[in-house]
N, C-alpha and C positions, 0 to 999 in steps of 0.2 A: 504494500500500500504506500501510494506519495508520503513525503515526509508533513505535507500541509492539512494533509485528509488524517493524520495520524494524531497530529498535536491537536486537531479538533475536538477526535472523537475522548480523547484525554483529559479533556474537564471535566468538569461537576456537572452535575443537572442541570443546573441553572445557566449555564452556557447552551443548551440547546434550545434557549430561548431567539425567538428574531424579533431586529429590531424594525417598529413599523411591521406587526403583525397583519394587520390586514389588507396590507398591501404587497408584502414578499414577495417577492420572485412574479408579480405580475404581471411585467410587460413582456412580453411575446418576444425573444431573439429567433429572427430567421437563422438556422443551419445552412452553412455554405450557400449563403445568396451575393457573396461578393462585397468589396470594401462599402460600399457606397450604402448601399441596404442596411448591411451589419451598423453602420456608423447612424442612419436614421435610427435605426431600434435604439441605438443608445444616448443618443442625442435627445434631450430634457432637463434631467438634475445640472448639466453644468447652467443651463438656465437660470432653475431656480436658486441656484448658490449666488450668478451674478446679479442676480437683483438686492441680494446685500450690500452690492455694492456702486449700489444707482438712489439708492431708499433720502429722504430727505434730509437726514443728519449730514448726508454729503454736501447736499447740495447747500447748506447752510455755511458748512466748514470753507465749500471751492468758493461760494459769494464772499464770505468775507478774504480769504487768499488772495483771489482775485480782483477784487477791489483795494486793498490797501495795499499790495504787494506785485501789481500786475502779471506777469507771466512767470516771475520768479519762483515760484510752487510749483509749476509742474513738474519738475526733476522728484517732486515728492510724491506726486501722484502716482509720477511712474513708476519710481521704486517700489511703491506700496502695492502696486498692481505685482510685477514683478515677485514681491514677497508673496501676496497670491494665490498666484500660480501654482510655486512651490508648495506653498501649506495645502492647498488644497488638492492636489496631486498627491500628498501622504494622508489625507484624509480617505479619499474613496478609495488608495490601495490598500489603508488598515480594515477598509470596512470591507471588500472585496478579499482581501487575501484572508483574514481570521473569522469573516462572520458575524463582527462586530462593531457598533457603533463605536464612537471615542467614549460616550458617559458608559458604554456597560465595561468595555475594556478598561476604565477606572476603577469601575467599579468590583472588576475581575482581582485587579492589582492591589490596589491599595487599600490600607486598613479602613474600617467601618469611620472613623471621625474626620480622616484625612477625603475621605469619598463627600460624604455630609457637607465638608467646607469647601470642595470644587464645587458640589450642585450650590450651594449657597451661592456663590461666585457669578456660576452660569444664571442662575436665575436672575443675578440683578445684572448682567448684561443683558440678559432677553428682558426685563422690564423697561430697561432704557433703550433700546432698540424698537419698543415699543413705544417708548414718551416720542421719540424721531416720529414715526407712525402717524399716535393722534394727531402730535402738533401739524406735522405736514398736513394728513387731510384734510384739517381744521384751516388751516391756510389759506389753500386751494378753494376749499369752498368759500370762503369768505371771498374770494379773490373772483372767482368764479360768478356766484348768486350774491354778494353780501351778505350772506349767514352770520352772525355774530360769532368769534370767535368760542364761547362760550357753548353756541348752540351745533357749530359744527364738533366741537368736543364731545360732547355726549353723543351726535349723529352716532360718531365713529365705535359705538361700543353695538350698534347693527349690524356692525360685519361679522358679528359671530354666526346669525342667521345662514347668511350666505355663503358661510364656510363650511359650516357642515352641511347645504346642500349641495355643495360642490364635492365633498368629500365621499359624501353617497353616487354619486354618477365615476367615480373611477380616477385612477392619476394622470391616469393620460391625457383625462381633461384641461385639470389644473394646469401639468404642465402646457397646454394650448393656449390656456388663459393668459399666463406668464409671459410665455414667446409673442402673445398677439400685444401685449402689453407694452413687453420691455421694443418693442417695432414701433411702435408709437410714438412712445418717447426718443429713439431714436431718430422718427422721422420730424417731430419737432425740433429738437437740437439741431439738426442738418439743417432745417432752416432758419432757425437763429444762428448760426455760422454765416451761412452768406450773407445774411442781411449788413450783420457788424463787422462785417470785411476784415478780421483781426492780421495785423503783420506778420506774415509766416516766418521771415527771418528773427523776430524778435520770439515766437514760438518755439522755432529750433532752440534760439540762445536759451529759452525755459526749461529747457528739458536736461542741460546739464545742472547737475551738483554743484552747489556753492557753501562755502563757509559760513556765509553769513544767518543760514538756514539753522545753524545750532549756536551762534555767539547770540544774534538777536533774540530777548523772551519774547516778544512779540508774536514774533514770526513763528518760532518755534512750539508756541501754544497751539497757534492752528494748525505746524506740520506735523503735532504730534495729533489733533484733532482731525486733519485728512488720514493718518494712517491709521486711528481708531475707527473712522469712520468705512475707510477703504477696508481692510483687514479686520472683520467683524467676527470677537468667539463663535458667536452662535452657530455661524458658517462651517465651521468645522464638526461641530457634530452633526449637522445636516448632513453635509455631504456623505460621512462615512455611512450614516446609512440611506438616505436614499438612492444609490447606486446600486443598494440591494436590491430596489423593487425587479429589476432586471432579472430576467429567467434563466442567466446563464446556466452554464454546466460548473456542480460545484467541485471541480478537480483542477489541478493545476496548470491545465491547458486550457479549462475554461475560464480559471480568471488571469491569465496572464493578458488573455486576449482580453476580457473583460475590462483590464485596467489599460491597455490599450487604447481601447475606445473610448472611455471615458474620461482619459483625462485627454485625447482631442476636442471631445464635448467641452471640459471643462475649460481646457485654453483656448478656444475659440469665443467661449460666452463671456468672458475673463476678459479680451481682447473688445468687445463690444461695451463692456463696461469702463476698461478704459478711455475709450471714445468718450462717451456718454460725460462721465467725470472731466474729464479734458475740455469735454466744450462747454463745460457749465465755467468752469472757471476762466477759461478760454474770452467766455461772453464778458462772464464780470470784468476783466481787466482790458478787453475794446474797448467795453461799453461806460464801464463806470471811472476805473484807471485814469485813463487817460483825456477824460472828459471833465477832470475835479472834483468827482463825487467817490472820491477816497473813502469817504465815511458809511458807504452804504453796507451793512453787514450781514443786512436779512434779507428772508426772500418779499417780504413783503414791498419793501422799498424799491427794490430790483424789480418786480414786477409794475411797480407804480412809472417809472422812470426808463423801462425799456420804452415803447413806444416815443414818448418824446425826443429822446437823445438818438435814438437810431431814425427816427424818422418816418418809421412805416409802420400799417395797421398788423395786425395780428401778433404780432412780437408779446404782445403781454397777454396774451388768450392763450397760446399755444405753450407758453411758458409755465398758465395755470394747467391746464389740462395734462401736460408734461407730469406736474407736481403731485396731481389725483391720482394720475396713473402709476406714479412710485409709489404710493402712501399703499394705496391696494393689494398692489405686488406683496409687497415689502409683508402685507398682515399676513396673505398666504402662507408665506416662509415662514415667518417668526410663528406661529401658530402650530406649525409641524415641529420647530427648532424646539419648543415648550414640552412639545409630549414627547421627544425623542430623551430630550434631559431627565424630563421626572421618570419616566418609565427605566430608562437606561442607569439613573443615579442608584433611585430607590427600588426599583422594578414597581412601580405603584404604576398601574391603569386606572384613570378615570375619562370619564367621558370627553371625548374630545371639544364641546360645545362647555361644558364645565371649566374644564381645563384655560380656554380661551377668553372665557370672560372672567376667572381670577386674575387673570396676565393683564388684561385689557383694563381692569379696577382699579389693578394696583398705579396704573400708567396714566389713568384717565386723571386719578384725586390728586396727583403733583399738577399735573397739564392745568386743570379747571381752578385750581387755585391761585396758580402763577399768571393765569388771565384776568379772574380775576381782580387781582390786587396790584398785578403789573399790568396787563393790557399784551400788545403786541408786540414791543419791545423787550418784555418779560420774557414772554414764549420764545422768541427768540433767541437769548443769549441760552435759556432753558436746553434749548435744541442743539447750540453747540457745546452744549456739556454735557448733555447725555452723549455725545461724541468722544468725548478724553474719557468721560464714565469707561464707556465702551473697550479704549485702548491700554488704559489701567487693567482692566480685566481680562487683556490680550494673552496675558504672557503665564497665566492660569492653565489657557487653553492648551499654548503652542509648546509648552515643556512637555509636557505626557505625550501630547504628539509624538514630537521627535523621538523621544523618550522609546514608544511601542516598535516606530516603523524603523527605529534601528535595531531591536532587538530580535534577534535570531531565534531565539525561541519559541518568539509570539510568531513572527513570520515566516519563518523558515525561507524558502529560497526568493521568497519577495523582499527579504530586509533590504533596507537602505545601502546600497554601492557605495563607497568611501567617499565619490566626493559629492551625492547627496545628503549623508551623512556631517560632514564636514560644514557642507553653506546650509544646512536646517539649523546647525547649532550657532553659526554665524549669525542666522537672519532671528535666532530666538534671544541671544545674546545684546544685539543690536536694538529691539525689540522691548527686552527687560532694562537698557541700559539708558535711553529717554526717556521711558516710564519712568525711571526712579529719577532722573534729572528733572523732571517735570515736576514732580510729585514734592524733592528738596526744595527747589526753588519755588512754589506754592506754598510750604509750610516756610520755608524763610522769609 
């Protein structure tokens, strides 16, 4: 018997649990139908992974980078994409090669109080991943209809309805939903690009590494706020298990190919999400940058002040509708990322509609209080701090990562190759070492 099928069958009971039971293993892989076919069957989860990293905390962190800092962030962006890739490239191959998500393979490893204080961990990044959520959708609609920011807050605790009947019709749905989504917003962006004409040569210059990016606190607040925002915990445990839903064959032929295909899914969708963040900030620094309105740091403002400054109609409609359309996304995921945690930490099932509006509660009573006692201003700075939240809580996730998919044990002939090995613990190291610079300089 393979040596992967062997360390399986080798655990406890409770290892022959799947993560995302009721979805397991079911989407359909064609048998020898050819690259192309095989690559549609697996083409989905990197989807819904990159919509973590399109969701409105982003877009909060690239308006203000982009407005007071013009093109000089994206070299951050990119790296954080870049980072990405990688983590989420040892996510669906732990979840693919052992069977497991990252919260059960925690929960496999480590003792009962150290498992407890990682779910603790995760949950309050999936709560703040969620304040991103409200407050966006509250935004957008406001932006949208004039809803009061107040009344689009509460709207937003109705998408639990909606999720569980989408969850009844199948994943393949969802995943539709997503792809028709995150196309959207792409096709919005595309044209908020031509319209602000941005300097491609002063772009290029954005995309390298500068020093000033860690001397300046300024700057450094939001580049650590773009790489929280980019590089989202949640995202990691998603991924490892929803690459399970996949029907492959569970032997070591079938998930080499498995991991194969999926992490082309996943660096493609990765790659789109890059775009997407790139032109948000892209926009801020034509549009706001270089126009005088250095000070614009929310989306609200950016949306009041695109059409005047650029000059043409629909630039602030398309912008809102952009921003509905992440908030949306963004609940789908973070919804699944919820029950994958608690089930995976604790092994506890609860109802998925349950589940969704404790998450949704907890995210709603910070949001609807910081409106209203601060207004729009409030929610805003709220949004890019549930961002740093987020990247404080990064480095929780991306140890045990690295952690699993180098060890030979757990993976047997999938472990980490020396020099993925090597730059996982570089990019985890990197990672913990701004967190805690961020974190000294806050409390100093």
């Amino acid at each position: 018997m393979e040596v992967t099928d062997t360390l399986l069958k080798a655990g406890s009971a409770k290892q022959s649990e799947n993560s995302l039971p009721d979805v397991h293993g079911s989407v359909h892989v064609p048998a020898n139908s050819g690259f192309f076919k095989t690559l549609l069957a697996y083409f989905g989860p990197g989807l819904m992974v990159a919509v973590g990293y399109m969701d409105p905390g982003n877009w909060a962190t690239d308006i203000a980078g982009g407005a007071q800092f013009g093109y000089r962030l994206l070299s951050v962006v990119l790296i954080s994409n870049l980072f990405a890739m990688l983590l989420q490239h040892l996510a669906l191959k732990l979840g693919i090669a052992t069977g497991r998500d990252l919260a059960q393979a925690c929960r496999d490893h480590y003792s009962r109080p150290i498992s407890v204080g990682l779910w603790l961990l995760a949950e309050i990044a999936i709560i703040a991943t969620d304040l991103a959520e409200v407050i966006g959708s509250a935004i957008a609609l406001n932006l949208l209809f004039g809803l009061p920011l107040t009344v689009g807050i509460l709207i937003t605790a109705l998408d639990v309805l909606l999720l569980l009947y989408l969850q009844n019709k199948g994943f393949r749905l969802i995943e539709r939903i997503v792809a028709s989504l995150i196309f959207l917003i792409l096709g919005c962006f595309s044209y908020e690009l031509i319209v602000s004409q941005p300097a491609l040569s002063s772009i290029a210059d954005g995309l390298l590494p500068r020093p000033e990016i860690v001397t300046n606190p300024g700057m450094l607040y939001i580049a650590i706020g773009i790489l929280g925002a980019t590089v989202m915990p949640h995202n990691l445990y998603l991924h490892s298990s929803i690459v399970q839903t996949r029907d492959f064959s569970r032997d070591d032929t079938g998930r080499k190919t498995a991991i194969k295909f999926a992490t082309i899914d996943s660096t493609v969708s990765l790659f789109l999400a890059f775009f997407i963040n790139a032109a948000i900030l892209i926009l801020a620094a034509a549009t706001f940058h270089y126009s005088g309105n250095q000070h614009v740091a929310d989306i609200t403002d950016a949306h009041r002040l695109l059409d005047p400054i650029l000059g043409v109609k629909f630039a602030g409609i398309l912008f809102a509708v952009a921003l509905l359309a992440s908030g949306q996304n963004s609940t789908l995921t973070g919804t699944l990322a919820g029950q994958i945690v608690m089930e995976g930490f604790l092994h506890l099932r609860i109802q998925p509609w349950l589940r969704r509006l404790i998450t949704r509660l907890l995210a709603i009573v910070p949001a609807l209080v910081v409106a209203i006692l601060y207004g729009e201003e409030g929610t805003s700075e709220l949004l890019v701090l549930s961002q740093v939240i987020l990247s404080l809580q990064l480095s929780f996730a991306v140890v045990p990562l690295v952690q699993f998919t180098s060890d030979k044990v757990k993976m047997g002939r999938f472990v980490n190759p020396a020099w993925v090995k090597i730059s996982s613990w570089v990019v985890a190291v990197i990672i913990i070492g701004l967190n805690g610079y961020l974190l000294w300089n806050t409390i100093a």
